[in-house]
N, C-alpha and C positions, 0 to 999 in steps of 0.2 A: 268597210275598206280594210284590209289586211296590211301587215308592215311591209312588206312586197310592194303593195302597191303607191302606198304614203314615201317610201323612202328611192325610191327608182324615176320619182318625177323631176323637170326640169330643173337643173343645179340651177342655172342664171336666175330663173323667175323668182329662187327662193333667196338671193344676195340682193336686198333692196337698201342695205345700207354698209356702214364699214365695219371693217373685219376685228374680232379680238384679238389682239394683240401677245404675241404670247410672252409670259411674264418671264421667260427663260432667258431673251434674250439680252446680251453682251452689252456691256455699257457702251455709250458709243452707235451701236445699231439702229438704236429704240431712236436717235435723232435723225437719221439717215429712212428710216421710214416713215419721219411724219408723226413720230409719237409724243403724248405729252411729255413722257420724261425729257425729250430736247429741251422742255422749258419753255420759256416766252416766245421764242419765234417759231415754237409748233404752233401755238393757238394761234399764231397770224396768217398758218396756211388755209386755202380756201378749203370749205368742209368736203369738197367732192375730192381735193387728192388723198384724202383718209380714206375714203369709200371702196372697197373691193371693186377691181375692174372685173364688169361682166367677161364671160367665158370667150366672148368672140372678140375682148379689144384688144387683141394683139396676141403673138405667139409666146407661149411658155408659162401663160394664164388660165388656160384649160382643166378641166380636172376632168378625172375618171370617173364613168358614172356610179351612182350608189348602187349598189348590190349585195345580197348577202349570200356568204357562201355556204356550200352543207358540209365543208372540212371544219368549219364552228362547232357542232356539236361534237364531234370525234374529239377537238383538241379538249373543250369544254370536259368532257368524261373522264381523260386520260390524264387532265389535272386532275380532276376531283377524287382519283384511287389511290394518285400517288399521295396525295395532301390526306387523303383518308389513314393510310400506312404509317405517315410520321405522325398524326394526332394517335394515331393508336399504341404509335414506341413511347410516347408522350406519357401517358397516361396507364402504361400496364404496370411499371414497378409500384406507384402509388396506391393502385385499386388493390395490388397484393402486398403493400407493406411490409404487413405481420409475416406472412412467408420469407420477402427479402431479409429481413430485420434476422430470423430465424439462421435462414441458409447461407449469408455474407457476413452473421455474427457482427451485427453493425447494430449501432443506436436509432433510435426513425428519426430523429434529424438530418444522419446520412443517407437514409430510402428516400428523407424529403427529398434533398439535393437533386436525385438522380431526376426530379421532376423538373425545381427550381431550375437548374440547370439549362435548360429549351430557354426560360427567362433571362438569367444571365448573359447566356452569347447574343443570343438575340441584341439587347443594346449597344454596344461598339460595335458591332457588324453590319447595322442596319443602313445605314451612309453609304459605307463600300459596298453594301448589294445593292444599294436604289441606284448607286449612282454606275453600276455596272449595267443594271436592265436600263437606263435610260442612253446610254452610249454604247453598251455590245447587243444588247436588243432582246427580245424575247426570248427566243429558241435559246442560247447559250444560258439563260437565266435559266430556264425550267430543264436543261441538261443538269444543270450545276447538281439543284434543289432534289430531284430525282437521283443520280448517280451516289451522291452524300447519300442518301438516303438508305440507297442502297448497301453502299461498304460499311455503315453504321452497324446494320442490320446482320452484315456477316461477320463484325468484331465481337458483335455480342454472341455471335456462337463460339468465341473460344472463348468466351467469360464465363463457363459452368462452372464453377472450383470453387469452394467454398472460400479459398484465400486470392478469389481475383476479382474480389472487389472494385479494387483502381481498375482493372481493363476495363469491367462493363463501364463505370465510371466514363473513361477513354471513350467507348462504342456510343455512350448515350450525349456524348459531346458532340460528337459528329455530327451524330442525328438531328441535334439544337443549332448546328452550323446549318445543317439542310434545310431546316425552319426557316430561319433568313430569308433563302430564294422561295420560300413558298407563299409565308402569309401576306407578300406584298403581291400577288399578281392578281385574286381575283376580280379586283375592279379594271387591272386593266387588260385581261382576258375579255371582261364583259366588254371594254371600249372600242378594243381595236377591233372586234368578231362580229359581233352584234348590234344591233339596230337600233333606234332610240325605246320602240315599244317593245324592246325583250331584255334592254342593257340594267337594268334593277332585278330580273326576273334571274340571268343569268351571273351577275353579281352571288346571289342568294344560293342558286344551284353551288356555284363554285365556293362558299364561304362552309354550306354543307357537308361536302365532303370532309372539311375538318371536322365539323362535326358528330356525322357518322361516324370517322375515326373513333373518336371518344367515346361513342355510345361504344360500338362493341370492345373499345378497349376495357368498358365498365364491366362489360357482360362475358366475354370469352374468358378472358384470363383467368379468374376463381373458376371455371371450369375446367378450364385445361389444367391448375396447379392448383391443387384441393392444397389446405394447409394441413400437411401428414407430418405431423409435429414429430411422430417416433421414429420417421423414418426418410433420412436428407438424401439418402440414393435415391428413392422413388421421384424425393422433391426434385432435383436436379435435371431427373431424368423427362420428369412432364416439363421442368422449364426450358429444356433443351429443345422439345418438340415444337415448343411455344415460337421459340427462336428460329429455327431453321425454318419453319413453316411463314413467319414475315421475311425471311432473305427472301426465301425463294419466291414469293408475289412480288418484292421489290425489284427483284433481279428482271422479272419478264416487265411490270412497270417503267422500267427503264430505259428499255429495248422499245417498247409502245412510243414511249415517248418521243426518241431519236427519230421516230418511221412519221409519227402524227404532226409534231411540232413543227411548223413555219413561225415565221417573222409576221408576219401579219398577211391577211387574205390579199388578192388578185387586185380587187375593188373597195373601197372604202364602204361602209356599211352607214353610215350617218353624216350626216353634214356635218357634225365637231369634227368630225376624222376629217372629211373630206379638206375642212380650213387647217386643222393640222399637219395636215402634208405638203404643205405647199410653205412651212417653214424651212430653212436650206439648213440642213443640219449645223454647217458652223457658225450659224446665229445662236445656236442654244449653248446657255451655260448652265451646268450645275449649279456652282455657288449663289447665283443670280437667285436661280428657282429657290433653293432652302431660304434666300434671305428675303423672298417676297412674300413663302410662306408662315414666313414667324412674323410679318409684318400685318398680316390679315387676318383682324383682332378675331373675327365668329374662328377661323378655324384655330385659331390658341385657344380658343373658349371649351370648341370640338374636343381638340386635342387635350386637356384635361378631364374633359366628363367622360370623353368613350375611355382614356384611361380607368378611371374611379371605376365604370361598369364593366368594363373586363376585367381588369384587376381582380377586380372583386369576384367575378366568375372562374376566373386561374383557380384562383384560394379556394376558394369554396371546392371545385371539381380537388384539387390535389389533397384536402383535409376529408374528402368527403369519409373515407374509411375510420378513420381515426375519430371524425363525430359518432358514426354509424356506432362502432365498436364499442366506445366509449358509455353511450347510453344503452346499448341494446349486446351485451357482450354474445361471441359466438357467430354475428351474424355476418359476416363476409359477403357470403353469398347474396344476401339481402341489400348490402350496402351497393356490390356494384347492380345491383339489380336497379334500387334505387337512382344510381347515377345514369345507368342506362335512362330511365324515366324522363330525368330532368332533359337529357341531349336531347333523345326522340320527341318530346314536346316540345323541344325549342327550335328544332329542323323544320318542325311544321310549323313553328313560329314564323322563322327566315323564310318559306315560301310566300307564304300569307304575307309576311311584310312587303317581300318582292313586288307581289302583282298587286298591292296595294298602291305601293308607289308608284309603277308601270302605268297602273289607272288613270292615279289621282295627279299623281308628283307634291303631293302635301311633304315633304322631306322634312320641315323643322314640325308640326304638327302631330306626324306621326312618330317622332324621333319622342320628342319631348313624353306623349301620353305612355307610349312603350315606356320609357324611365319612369316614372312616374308608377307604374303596374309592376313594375320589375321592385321597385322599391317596397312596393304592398307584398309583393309575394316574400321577397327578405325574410320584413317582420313576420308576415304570419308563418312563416317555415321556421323562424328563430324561437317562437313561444308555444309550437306545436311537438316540436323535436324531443322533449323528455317527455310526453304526457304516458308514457309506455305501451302506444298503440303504433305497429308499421303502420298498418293501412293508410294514416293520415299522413304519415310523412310520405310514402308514396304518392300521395295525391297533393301536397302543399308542394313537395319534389318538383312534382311536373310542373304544377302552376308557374312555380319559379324559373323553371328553365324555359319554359314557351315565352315567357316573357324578355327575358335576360339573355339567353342564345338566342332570339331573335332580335335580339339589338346589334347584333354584330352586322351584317349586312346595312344596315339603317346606318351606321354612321360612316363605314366605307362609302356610299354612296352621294352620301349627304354632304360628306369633305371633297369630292368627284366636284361637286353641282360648285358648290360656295369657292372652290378652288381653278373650276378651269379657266384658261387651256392650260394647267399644271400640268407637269408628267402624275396620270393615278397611280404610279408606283411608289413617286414619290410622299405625294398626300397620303397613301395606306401604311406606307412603312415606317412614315411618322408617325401613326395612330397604332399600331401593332408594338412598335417600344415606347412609347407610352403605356401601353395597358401592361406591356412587360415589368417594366419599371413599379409599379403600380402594384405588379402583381408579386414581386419579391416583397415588398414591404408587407404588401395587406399578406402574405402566406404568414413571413416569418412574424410578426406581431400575433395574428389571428391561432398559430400553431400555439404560440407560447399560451395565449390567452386560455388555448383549452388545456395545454399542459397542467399548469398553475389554479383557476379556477374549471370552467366548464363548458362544453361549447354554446352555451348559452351569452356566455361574455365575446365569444370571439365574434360570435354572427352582430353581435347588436356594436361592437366597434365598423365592422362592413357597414352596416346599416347606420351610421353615423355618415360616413363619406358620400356612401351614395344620395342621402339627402344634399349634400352639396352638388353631389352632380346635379341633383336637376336643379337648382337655381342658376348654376352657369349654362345646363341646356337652355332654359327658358332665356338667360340673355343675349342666346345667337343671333343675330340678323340674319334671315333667310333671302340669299341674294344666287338665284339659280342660273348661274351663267351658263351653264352648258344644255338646260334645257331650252334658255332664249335662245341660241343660236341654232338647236333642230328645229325652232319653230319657228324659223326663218324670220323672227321681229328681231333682226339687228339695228336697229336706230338705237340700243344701248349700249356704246364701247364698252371690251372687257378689256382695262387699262394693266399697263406694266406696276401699278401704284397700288398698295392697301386702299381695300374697300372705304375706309374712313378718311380719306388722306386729305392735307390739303388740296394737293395740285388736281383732285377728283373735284373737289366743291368750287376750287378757282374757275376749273374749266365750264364746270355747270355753270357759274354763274353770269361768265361772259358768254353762254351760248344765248342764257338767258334775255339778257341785254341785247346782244345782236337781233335776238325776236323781234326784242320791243322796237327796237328802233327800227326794222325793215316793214314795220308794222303799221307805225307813224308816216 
C-alpha cells in the first residue's frame, strides 16, 4: 500500500476518539472546550463531549480530504538551494582563514567571528522569527530567509578592499539574520507538505541542503582562492569571483522562491494537519506555546543534548582549518577537502536516518544509538589527528560526520513527535539556538584550547560534553504524539499540560476509577 493510498482514506473512520488539543491555546479557551486545564469541572464533563465530532455531525465540522500535492517537492527543492547558499556564506571565510587573515590584515579571532557571527544573531532573533512564521505564515518566512540571503551576498561584493573588513563584517551579518528564517522551517516544510510516510524522509532532504551547503563551502572555496601569499590583487581578485558568483545564484533563488512558495497545499496531507486546521486561528497564542514547551520536561532534556551535539559540530566544522593546519602545516587544500568528507558522510547519514525513521518510527532509540556513535567517532578522530598520516583523518572525518550530521534531522523530528500539536517551527527554532548558544561557547573555549595547547585538548573538552549529552538523551521519555494521531489510536489525549504534570495523572487516575466502578 503506498502513502497515497494509506493517507486519502476515510477521515471519519480514522477519528474513533478525542482530539489533541492544541497546546497554543489562550487561557480561558482550553475551559470553553472541555479541556482539562478548565480544571475540576472539565473532568465532570461526560467523556463523549471531548470526543471529536465525526465529519457528518453537523456543518463546519468537515475537513478536506487528505492528499498530497506534487507543488511539495518544487517547494521542498527551492528550500533546500537556497538553505544550501547561506550554509555555504556560512562556512567559506572559515575554510579560507589563512587567506582572510592575510587579505583583511586581521587576527583569526576576527575570520572566527565572521563565522561565530550566523551564531550570535541567530539567539535574540530566534523568538521574533518563530513567532513571525507562526502568525504571518510560511511563504513571508521563506521570502524573508531567501531575500536576506540575497542582499548579504551582494554586500559582500563591495567588501573586496583590503581595509573593509567591517563591510564584509556588515554582509556576513545579514546573511546570520537570513539563517534565522531558514533553520527553523524544515520540520515544518515536512509537516504541512508531506504525508506521514515521507514527513522524516523529507525533514532529512530539507536539513541537507544545509548540509550540502557546507560540503562545497569546504571544497570550492580553496579552489577558487588559492592562498597566493605574494600577491593580494590576484587574492582579491579570485575572492571577488567567489562572491559575485553566490549573489548571482541567490538572486535567481529568490525569484524561485516568490514563483514556488505557498502558505501550505490545497489539501492537508496527514491527519496531524488535517486536526490542525480546524484550530480558529485566534485560539492560538504564542506565549502559551513557548511556556508549555519549556514545561515538557523530554523536550528541555532534547533541548540541551541536540544543543551539546550541534554545538559541538559548529566548532568543530568552523576550527576545522586551524586543526588541519596546525598539525599538518600547508595543507588547506586537504583540510577543506577533509571537511568536504565529514558533510558528504553525514548527508548520507540524514537520509539513512530519515527513512529509518519513516520505517520504523524508533525516534528516542535511534536518536540515542546515533549520539552515542557520534561520541565514538569524536574520540577516535581526537587520538587519530596528529599521528601524521591524512588518510586516517580522512576516514575517522567521515565516520565522524555520518554519525554527527546525521543527528540533525533525528532531533528536529523527534522534538516534532514529543511536542505536537506544537507550532514545528517553534520546537526547531528552539533547538537551532540552542545548538547556536552552545556553539559559541564550545568554538571560543575549543579555539583557545588549540591556541594555547593543541587541538588535541580542544576536541577531548567536545568529547567531555557530549558524553553528557547522551546521559540526558537516554533520560527522554519517548511520548510520540504526532505519530498517535496518523495512526488514528486517539484514545490518548494530547493535553494543553507537561507530559509529567499533575493535572495528566489526576485525570488518569479518575478515568481509572470510573472504569472500575462501571465495571462493578
Amino acid at each position: 500500500q503506498g502513502p497515497h493510498d494509506s493517507e486519502a482514506g476515510s477521515v471519519g473512520s480514522m477519528l474513533a476518539g478525542p482530539p489533541p488539543q492544541p497546546n497554543g491555546f489562550l487561557l480561558g479557551k482550553e475551559a470553553e472546550r472541555g479541556s482539562p486545564a478548565a480544571g475540576a469541572d472539565a473532568g465532570a464533563l461526560p467523556e463523549a463531549q471531548a470526543m471529536l465530532p465525526a465529519p457528518d455531525s453537523g456543518p463546519g465540522v468537515a475537513r478536506a480530504p487528505i492528499r498530497l500535492s506534487r507543488r511539495r517537492l518544487a517547494v521542498l527543492a527551492v528550500f533546500s538551494l537556497y538553505s544550501l547558499v547561506n550554509a555555504f556564506q556560512w562556512i567559506h571565510y572559515s575554510i579560507l582563514s589563512s587567506v582572510f587573515v592575510r587579505f583583511y590584515r586581521a587576527s583569526y579571532t576576527r575570520v572566527d567571528w565572521l563565522s561565530m557571527v550566523y551564531m550570535v544573531a541567530y539567539v535574540p532573533l530566534i523568538l521574533p522569527a518563530t513567532w513571525l512564521l507562526d502568525t504571518r505564515g510560511l511563504r513571508l518566512t521563506a521570502l524573508l530567509g531567501s531575500g536576506l540571503n540575497c542582499l548579504g551576498a551582494w554586500l559582500k561584493c563591495a567588501s573586496v578592499r583590503q581595509d573593509l573588513y567591517p563591510v564584509t563584517l556588515l554582509a556576513q551579518t545579514v546573511c546570520a539574520v537570513a539563517q534565522v528564517f531558514i533553520l527553523g522551517l524544515p520540520s515544518r516544510i515536512a509537516a504541512v507538505w508531506f504525508g506521514p510516510k515521507e514527513v522524516s524522509t523529507a525533514c532529512a532532504v530539507a536539513v541537507l541542503g544545509n548540509q550540502l551547503g557546507t560540503a562545497i563551502g569546504f571544497l570550492l572555496p580553496p579552489v577558487l582562492v588559492p592562498n597566493t601569499v605574494d600577491d593580494t590583487d590576484l587574492m582579491g581578485h579570485n575572492i571577488s569571483i567567489m562572491f559575485y558568483g553566490t549573489a548571482a545564484v541567490s538572486t535567481l533563488l529568490f525569484l524561485l522562491t516568490g514563483v514556488v512558495f505557498d502558505e501550505k497545499p490545497k489539501y492537508p496531507p496527514s491527519q496531524a494537519q488535517a486536526v490542525l486546521q480546524d484550530v480558529p486561528p485566534e485560539d492560538y497564542s504564542y506565549k502559551q506555546s513557548i511556556i508549555n514547551l519549556f514545561r515538557n520536561i523530554p523536550f528541555v532534556l532534547l533541548l540541551i543534548s541536540y544543543g551539546m551535539m550541534t554545538g559541538a559540530f559548529y566548532s568543530v566544522s568552523t576550527l576545522l582549518n586551524q586543526m588541519i593546519v596546525t598539525q599538518y602545516p600547508g595543507e588547506e587544500v586537504n583540510a577543506g577537502r577533509i571537511g568536504l568528507t565529514l558533510v558528504v558522510a553525514g548527508m548520507v547519514g540524514s537520509i539513512i536516518c530519515g527513512l529509518w525513521l519513516d520505517y520504523t518510527k524508533t525516534y528516542k532509540q535511534t536518536t540515542l544509538i546515533v549520539y552515542i556513535l557520534s561520541f565514538v567517532g569524536m574520540t577516535i578522530f581526537t587520538f587519530t589527528l596528529d599521528i601524521g598520516n591524512l588518510v586516517i583523518v580522512f576516514v575517522t572525518g567521515g565516520v565522524l560526520g555520518f554519525f554527527m550530521t546525521g543527528y540533525l534531522p533525528l532531533g528536529f523530528e523527534f522534538a516534532v513527535e514529543i511536542t505536537y500539536p506544537e507550532s514545528e517551527g517553534t520546537s526547531s527554532g528552539l533547538l537551532n539556538a540552542s545548538a547556536q548558544i552552545f556553539g559559541i561557547l564550545f568554538t571560543l573555549v575549543q579555539g583557545k584550547l588549540i591556541t594555547d595547547y593543541d587541538p588535541r585538548a580542544g576536541n577531548l573538552f567536545l568529547c567531555a560534553w557530549m558524553f553528557v549529552g547522551i546521559i540526558l538523551t537516554a533520560l527522554i521519555k519517548s511520548d510520540l504524539r504526532r505519530h498517535t494521531v496518523n495512526s488514528g489510536i486517539l484514545n490518548t489525549d494530547i493535553k494543553a499540560v507537561p507530559v509529567d504534570s499533575p493535572t495528566e495523572h489526576e485525570k488518569n487516575n479518575t478515568m481509572l476509577k470510573n472504569q472500575s466502578e462501571s465495571a462493578v
